[in-house]
N, C-alpha and C positions, 0 to 999 in steps of 0.2 A: 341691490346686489343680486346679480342673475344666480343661480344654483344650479350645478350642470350634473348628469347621471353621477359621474365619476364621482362626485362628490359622496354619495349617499354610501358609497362602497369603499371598503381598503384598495390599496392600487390590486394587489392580488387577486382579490374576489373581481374586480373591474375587468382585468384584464383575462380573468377566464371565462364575464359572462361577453365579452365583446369575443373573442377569439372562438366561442361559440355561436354568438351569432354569425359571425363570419363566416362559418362551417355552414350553418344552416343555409345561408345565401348559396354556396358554393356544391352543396351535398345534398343529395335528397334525402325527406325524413325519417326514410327506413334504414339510408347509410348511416346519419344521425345516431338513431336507437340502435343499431349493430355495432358500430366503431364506438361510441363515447357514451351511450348511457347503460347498456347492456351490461360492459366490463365497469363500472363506478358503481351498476348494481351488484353484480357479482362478488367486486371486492366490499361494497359495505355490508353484505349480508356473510362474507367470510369474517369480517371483524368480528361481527355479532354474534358468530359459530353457530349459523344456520348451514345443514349441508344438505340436500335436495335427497339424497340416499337414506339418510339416519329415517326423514317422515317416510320410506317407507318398508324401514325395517321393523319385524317386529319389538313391541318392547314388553315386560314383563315384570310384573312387580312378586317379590317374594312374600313371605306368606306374611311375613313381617312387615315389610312394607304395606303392603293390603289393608292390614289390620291397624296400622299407624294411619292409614288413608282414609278408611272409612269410620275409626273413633272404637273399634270392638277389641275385645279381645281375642285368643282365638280359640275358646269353645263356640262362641258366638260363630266366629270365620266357619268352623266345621262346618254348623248347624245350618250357615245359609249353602255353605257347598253342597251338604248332603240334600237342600232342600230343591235345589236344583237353580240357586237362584246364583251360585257364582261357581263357573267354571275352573276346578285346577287341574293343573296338570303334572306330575310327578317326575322330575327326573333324577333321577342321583340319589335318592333319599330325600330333596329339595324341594319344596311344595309353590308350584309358581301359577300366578295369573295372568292371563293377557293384560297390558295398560288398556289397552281402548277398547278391553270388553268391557274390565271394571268400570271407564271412565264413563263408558255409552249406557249401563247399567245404572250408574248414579244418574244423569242427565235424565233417564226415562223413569227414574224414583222406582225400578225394580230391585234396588238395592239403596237401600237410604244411609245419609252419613247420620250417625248417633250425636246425640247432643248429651255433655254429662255436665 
């Protein structure tokens, strides 16, 4: 008994990877990546609520958060701010930190997460 592609696939998936190939005969492979893979990226990475703007806004953990992030409490938080070892910054009465200074701070162990 022969086994033919169709087989291996539901009719659905068959019939979009052949209607793709068929494009690809017909299209070249940058109309390909522009018309049909571009837009199926853009819509899977909207499911997944990635948005290309959000990575490059800032983000900013509150003094709480910080402190939940790195295991201290927050005499501790002061003590490495006043030390110069974690930037805050005050608004409102609010004591906030950059995410990706703290984040880049852990990563180069200028700021280390606590172990209790």
């Amino acid at each position: 008994m022969a086994l033919h592609v169709s087989d291996a696939f539901d009719a659905e998936t068959f019939s979009y990877i052949n209607k793709t190939y068929t494009m690809l005969d017909t299209v070249s492979l940058a109309g390909f990546m522009k018309n049909i893979l571009k837009p199926a990226l853009a819509e899977a990475l909207a499911e997944i609520g990635f948005n290309r703007k959000q990575e490059n806004e800032k983000r900013y953990y509150t003094r709480d958060e910080a402190c939940k992030h790195l295991k201290i409490g927050t005499t501790t938080f002061y003590r490495l701010a006043k030390k110069g070892k974690i930037n805050i910054l005050k608004i409102e009465g609010k004591t906030l930190v950059d995410a990706n200074e703290l984040d880049e701070a852990i990563e180069t162990r200028q700021v280390f997460r606590y172990q209790h």
